[in-house]
N, C-alpha and C positions, 0 to 999 in steps of 0.2 A: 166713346160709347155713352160717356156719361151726358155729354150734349145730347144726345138724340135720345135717352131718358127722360130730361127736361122737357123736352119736346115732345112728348108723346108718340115716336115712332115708334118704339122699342117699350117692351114692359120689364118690370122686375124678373119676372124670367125667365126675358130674354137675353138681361143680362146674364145671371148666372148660369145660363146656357152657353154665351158665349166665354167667360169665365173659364169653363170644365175647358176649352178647348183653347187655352192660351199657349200652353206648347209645339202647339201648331198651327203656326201663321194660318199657314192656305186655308186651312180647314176653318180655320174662323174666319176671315174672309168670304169664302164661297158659303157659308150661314150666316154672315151678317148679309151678303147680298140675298140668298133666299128668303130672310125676313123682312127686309128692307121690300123684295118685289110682290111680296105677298101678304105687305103692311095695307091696312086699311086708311093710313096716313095718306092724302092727297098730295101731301109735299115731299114724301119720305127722300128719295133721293135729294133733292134741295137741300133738303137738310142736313144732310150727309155732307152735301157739297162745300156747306158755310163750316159743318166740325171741322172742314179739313184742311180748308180757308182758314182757319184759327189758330191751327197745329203748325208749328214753327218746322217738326221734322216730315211733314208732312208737304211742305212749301211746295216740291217739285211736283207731286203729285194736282196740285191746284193749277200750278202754273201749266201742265200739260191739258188739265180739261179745260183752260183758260183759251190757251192755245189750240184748243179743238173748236171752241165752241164759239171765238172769231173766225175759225174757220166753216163754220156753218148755220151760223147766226148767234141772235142774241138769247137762246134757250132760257137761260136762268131766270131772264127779264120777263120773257112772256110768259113762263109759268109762276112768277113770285105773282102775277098780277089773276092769276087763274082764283 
């Protein structure tokens, strides 16, 4: 979270929004994704993509959108250039 703070995806409180609900993965999950889809950030998923790209325990998860996203083109690449 704290990368997509940097970034301007996420505000201060959205963090502490997501914060109140760290006892519950899904639930912070399914509000990081609803702010994430209803960020006025052009990149916001991208950027999501590269925190997670960074996160060591997060690896499998990168390598599956990796592995999707040879499977349906080069996604990441055409929208870094957007």
């Amino acid at each position: 979270m704290d990368f997509l703070l940097q970034e301007a995806v996420i505000g201060d409180d959205n963090v502490r929004a997501l914060q109140m609900t760290i006892n519950n993965p899904q639930q912070q999950c399914r509000e990081l994704m609803t702010l994430l889809h209803t960020s006025d950030h052009p990149q916001a998923f991208i950027q999501l993509y590269l925190a997670i790209k960074d996160d060591s325990h997060l690896q499998w998860l990168a390598e599956h959108i990796d592995k999707f996203n040879d499977q349906s083109g080069d996604l990441c690449t055409y929208y870094r250039k957007v």
